[in-house]
C-alpha positions as CSV (number, residue, x, y, z in Angstrom):
1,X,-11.9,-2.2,-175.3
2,X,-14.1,-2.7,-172.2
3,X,-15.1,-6.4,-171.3
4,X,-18.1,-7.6,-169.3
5,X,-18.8,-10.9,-167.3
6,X,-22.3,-12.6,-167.5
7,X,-23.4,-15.4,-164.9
8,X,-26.3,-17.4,-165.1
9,X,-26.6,-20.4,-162.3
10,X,-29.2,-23.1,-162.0
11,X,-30.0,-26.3,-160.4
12,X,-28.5,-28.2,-163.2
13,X,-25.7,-26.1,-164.5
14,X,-23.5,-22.7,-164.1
15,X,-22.7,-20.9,-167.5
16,X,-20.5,-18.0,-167.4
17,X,-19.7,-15.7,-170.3
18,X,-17.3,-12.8,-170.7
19,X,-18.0,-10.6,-174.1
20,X,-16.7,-7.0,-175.2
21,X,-18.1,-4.2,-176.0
22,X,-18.8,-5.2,-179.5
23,X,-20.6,-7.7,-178.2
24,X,-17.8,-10.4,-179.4
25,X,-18.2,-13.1,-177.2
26,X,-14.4,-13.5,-175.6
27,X,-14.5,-16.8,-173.5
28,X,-17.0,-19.0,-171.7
29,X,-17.5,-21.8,-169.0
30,X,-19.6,-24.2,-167.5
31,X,-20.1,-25.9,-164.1
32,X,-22.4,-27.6,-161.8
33,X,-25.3,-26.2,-159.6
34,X,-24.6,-22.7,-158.3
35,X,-27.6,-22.4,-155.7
36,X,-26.3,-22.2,-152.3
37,X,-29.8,-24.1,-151.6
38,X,-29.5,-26.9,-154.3
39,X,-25.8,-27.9,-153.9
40,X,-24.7,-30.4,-151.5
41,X,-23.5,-27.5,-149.2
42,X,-22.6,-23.6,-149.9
43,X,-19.1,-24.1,-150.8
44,X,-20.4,-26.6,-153.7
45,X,-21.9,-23.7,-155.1
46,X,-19.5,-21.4,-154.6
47,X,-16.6,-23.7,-156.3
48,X,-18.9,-24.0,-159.3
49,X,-19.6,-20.6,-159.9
50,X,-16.3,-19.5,-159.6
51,X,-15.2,-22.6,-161.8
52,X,-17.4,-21.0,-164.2
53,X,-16.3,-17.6,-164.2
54,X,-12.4,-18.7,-163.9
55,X,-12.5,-20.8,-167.6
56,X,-14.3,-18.0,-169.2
57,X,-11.9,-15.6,-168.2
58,X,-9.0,-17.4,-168.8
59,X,-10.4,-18.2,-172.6
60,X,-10.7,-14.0,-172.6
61,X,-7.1,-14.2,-171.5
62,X,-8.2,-12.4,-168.8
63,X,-6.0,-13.4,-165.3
64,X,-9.1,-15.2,-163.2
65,X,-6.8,-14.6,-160.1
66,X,-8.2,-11.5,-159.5
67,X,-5.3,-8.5,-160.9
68,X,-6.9,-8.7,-164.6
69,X,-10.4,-8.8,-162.8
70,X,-9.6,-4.9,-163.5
71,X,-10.1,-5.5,-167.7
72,X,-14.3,-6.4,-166.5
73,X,-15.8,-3.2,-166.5
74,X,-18.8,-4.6,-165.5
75,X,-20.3,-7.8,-164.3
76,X,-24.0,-9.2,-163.3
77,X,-24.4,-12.6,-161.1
78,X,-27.7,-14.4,-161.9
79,X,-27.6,-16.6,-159.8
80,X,-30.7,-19.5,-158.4
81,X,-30.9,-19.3,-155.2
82,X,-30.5,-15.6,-154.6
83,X,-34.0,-15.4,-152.5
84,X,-33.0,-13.2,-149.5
85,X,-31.2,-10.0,-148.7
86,X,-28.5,-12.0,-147.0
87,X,-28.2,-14.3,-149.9
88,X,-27.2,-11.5,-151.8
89,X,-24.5,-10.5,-148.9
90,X,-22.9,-14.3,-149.1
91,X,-22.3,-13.6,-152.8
92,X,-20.9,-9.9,-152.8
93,X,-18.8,-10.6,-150.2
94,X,-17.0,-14.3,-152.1
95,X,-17.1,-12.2,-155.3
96,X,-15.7,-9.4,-154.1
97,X,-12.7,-11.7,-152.1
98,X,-12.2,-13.7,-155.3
99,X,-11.8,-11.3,-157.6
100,X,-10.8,-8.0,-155.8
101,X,-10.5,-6.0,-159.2
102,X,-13.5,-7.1,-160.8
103,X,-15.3,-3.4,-161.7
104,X,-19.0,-2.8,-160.4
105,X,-21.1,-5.8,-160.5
106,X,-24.8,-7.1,-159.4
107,X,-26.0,-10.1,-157.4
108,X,-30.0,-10.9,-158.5
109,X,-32.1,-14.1,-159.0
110,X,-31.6,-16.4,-162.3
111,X,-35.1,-15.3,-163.0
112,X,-33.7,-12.1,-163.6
113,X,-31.3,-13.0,-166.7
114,X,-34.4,-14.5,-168.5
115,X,-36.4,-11.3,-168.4
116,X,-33.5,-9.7,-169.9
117,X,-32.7,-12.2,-172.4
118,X,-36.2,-11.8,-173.7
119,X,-37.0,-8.0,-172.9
120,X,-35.0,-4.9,-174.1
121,X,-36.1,-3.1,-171.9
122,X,-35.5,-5.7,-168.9
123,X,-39.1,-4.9,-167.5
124,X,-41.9,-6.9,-167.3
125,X,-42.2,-10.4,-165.7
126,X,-40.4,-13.6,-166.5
127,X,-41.8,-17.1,-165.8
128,X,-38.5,-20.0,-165.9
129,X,-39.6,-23.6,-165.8
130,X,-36.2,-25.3,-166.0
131,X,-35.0,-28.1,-162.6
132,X,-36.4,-25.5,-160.6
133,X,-39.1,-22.9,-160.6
134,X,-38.0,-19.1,-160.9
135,X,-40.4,-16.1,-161.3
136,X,-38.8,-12.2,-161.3
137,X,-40.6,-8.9,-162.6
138,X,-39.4,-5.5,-163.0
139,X,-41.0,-2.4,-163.4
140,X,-40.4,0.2,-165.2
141,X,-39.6,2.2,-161.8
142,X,-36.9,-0.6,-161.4
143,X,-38.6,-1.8,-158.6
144,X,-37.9,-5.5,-158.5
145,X,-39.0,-8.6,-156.7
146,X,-38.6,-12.7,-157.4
147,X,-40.5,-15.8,-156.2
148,X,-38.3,-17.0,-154.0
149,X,-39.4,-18.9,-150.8
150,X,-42.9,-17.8,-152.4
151,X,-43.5,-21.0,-153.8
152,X,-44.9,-23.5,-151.8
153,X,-45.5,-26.5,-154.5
154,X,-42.7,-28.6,-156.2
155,X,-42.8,-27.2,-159.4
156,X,-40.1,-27.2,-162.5
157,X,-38.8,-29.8,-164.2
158,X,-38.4,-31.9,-160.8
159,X,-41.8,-30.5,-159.8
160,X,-43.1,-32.6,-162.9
161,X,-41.1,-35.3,-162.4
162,X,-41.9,-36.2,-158.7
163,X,-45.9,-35.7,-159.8
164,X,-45.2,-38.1,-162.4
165,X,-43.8,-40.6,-160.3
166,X,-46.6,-40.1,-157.6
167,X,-49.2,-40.8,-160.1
168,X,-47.7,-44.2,-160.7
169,X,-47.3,-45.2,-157.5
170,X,-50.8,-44.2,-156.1
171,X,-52.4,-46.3,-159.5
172,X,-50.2,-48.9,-158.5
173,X,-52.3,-49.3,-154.9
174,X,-55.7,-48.3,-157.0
175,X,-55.9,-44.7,-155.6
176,X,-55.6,-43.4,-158.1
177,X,-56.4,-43.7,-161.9
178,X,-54.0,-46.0,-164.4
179,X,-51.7,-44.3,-166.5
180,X,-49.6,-44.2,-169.6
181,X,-47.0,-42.7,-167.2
182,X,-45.9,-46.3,-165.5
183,X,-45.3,-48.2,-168.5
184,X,-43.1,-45.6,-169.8
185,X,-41.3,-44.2,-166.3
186,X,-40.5,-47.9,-165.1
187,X,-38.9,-48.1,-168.4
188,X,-37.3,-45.2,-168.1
189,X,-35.3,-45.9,-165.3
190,X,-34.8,-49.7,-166.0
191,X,-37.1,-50.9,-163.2
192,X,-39.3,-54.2,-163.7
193,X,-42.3,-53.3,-161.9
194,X,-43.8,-50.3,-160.2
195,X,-42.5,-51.3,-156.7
196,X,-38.9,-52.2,-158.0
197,X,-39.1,-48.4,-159.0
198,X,-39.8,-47.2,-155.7
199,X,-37.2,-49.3,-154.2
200,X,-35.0,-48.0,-156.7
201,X,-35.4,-44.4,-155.5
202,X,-36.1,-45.2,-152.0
203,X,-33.8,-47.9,-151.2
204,X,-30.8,-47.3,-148.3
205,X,-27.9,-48.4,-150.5
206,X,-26.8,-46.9,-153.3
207,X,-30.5,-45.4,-154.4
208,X,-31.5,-43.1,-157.4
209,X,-30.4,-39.9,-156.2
210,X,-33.5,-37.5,-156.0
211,X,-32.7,-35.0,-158.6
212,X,-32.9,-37.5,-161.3
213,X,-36.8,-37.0,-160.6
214,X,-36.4,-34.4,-163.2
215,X,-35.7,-36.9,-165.9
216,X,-39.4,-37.7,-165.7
217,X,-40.9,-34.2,-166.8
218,X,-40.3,-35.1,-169.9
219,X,-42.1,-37.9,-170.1
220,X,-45.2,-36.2,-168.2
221,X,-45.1,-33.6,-171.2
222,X,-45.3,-36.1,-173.5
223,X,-47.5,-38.0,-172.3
224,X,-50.1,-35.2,-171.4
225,X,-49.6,-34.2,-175.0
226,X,-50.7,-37.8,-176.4
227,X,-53.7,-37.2,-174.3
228,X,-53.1,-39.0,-171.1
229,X,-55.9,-37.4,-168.3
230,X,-53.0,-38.2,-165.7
231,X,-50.7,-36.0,-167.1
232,X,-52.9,-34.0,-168.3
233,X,-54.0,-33.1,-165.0
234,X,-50.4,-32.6,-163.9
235,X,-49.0,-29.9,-166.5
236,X,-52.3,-28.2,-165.7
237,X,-52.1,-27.6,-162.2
238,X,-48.5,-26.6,-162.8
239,X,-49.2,-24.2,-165.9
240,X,-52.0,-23.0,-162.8
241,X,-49.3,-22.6,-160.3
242,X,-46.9,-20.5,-162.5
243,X,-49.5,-18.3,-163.7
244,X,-50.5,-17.4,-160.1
245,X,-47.0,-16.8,-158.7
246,X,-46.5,-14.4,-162.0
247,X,-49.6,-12.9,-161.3
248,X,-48.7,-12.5,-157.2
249,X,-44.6,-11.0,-158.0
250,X,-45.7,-8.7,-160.7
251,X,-48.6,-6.9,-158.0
252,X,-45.7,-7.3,-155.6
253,X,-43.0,-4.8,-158.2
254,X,-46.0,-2.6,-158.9
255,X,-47.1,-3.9,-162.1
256,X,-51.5,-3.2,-162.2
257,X,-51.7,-6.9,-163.5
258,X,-55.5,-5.9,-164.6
259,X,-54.8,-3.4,-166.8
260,X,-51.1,-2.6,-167.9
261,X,-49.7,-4.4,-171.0
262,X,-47.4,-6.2,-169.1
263,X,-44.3,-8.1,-171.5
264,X,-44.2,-11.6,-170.0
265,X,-41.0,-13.7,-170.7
266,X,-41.4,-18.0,-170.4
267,X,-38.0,-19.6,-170.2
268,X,-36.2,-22.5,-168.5
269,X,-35.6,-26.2,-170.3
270,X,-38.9,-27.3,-169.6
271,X,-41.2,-24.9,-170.9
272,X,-38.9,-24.7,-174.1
273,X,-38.6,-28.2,-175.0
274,X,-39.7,-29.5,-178.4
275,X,-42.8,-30.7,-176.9
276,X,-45.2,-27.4,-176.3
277,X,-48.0,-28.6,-173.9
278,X,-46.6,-26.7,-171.0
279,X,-45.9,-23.2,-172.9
280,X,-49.0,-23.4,-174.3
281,X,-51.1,-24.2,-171.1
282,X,-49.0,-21.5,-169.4
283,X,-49.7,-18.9,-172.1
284,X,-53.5,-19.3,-171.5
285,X,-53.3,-19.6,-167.9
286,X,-50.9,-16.1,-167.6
287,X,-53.8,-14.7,-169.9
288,X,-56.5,-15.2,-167.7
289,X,-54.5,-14.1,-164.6
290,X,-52.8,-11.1,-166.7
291,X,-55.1,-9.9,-169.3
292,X,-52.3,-7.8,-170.6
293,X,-49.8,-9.9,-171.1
294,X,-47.7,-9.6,-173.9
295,X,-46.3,-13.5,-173.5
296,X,-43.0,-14.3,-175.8
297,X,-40.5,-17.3,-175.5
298,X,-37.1,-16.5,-174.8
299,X,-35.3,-18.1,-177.9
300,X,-31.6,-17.4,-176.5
301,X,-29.5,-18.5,-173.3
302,X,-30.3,-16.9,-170.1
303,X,-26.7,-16.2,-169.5
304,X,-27.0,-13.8,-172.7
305,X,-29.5,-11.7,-170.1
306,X,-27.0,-11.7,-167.4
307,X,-24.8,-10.2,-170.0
308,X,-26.9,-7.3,-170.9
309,X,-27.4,-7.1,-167.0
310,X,-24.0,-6.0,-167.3
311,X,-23.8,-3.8,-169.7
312,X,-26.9,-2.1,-168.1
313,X,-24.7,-1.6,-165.4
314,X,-22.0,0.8,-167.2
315,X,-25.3,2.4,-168.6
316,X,-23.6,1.1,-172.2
317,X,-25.5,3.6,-175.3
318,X,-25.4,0.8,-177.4
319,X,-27.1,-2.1,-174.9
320,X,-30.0,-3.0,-177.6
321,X,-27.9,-3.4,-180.6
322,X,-24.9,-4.9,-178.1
323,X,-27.7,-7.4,-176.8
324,X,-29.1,-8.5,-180.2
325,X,-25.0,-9.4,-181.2
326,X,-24.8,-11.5,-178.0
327,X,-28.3,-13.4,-179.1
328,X,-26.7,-14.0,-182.5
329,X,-23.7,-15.1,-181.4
330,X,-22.5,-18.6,-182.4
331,X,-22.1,-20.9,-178.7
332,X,-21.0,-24.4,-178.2
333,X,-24.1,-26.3,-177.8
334,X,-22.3,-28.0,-174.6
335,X,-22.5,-25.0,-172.6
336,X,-26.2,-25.3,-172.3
337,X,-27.3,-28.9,-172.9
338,X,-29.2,-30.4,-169.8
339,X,-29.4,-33.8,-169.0
């Protein structure tokens, strides 16, 4: 039986599965942020993905301390954060000292476990709105590039958050115009007024730690759906944004963005929640910027593409049918809930 290891890490959460070549999932695990940028410090990161990978290999009753690493025929690392060549460096060289049996494996951007969670093929382009923003394309040469350090606006779910929260403050001095957003997002986080809010988040002693921002995006979406112009405007300039960075990384893998049918994949928390305004203003916007896109949702966990990242690795015959097992395959919903 051959086994293979599939890591997904975010700005909110590290899932790591471990599956056979059945595509049986054998064990799983869960951790914090596993972006060497969005943790508190490198080693954060590093502890959590490895946390990750350790309780899924120990539910495969595989030996996590490195001898049974040899029973992983394959493994792929999708990792936030992964932006640089040397970023890919830091992680092949702690992977390969943690686990010095572990067979070949891959280091790539998160964005990358999207595309292949949504594409058979793993070509095309995938656009992830989840904490953070991710874009990744590949083409059918293999050529592959990601967003990165690209992206020079906040965007993702904190992205939406910190707008939303800057549009109530700015009404609050009259520059800018009221908004459904402050009755709601003082509620929200338990403040009385609009400047107890910013104290709240601004304050020295014990303040609202930044990345609860992201708590807001929520409400922006919802808000912009009930027809708020505020919001409106918000998830508009961020469907904008997206569509032009897709745009940008697919003419930077090769794609000919004018005219190829191109297979755009939207994932990430965000533009998959129950309420659709974002997915749907990003679908038109992509359109317009890609005329050939061929936009779907990604209706599984991107850890199930870093999986078939995997078992592209070991060239497995069966990677399709394997894939659509791993998408079927019955998860605890705790592994991928985000607060």
């Amino acid at each position: 039986m051959s086994v293979y290891l599939g890591v997904d890490a975010g700005n909110s959460k590290t899932v790591a599965l471990v599956c056979d070549d059945r595509g049986t999932v054998l064990g799983w695990g869960r951790a914090g942020i596993g972006d060497i940028y969005g943790a508190p410090d490198e080693q954060t990161a590093v502890r959590n993905v490895f946390t990750a990978v350790d309780a899924a290999l120990d539910r495969a009753a595989l030996d996590p301390a490195g001898s049974g690493g040899a029973a992983v025929r394959a493994a792929a690392f999708c990792l936030a954060g992964v932006d640089w060549p040397e970023d890919e460096r830091f992680w092949r060289d702690h992977v390969s000292r943690r686990y010095p049996g572990l067979g070949p494996f891959s280091v790539r951007n998160d964005g990358f476990a999207t595309l292949s969670a949504g594409t058979p093929s793993g070509t095309g382009i995938a656009v992830v709105v989840g904490t953070g923003p991710a874009v990744a394309a590949r083409a059918p040469d293999n050529t592959e590039r990601c967003l990165g350090w690209w992206c020079f606006q906040h965007l993702g779910g904190g992205g939406l958050g910190a707008d939303g929260l800057r549009a109530v403050y700015q009404a609050h001095q009259g520059l800018a115009p009221p908004t459904a957003l402050t009755e709601i997002l003082t509620g929200l986080y338990h403040a009385g007024s609009v400047p107890d809010l910013l104290h709240a988040f601004t304050r020295r002693a014990d303040p609202i730690p930044p990345d609860h921002r992201s708590r807001a995006a929520r409400v922006v979406l919802a808000c912009a759906a009930d027809g708020d112009p505020v919001a409106r405007d918000i998830v508009d300039r961020h469907a904008l944004a997206f569509a032009e960075y897709a745009w940008w990384v697919g003419r930077q893998a090769g794609f000919d963005t004018d005219r190829a049918d191109i297979p755009v994949v939207l994932g990430g928390s965000v533009v998959t929640s129950h309420i659709p305004v974002l997915r749907e203003l990003l679908a038109e916007q992509i359109k317009q910027r890609i005329p050939g896109a061929l936009t779907t949702v990604v209706d599984v966990p991107p850890v199930i593409g870093a999986l078939v990242e995997a078992l592209a690795l070991d060239d497995a015959p069966d990677r399709t049918v394997l894939s659509g097992q791993l998408a079927a395959a019955e998860l605890p919903a705790e592994l991928f809930h985000t607060d």
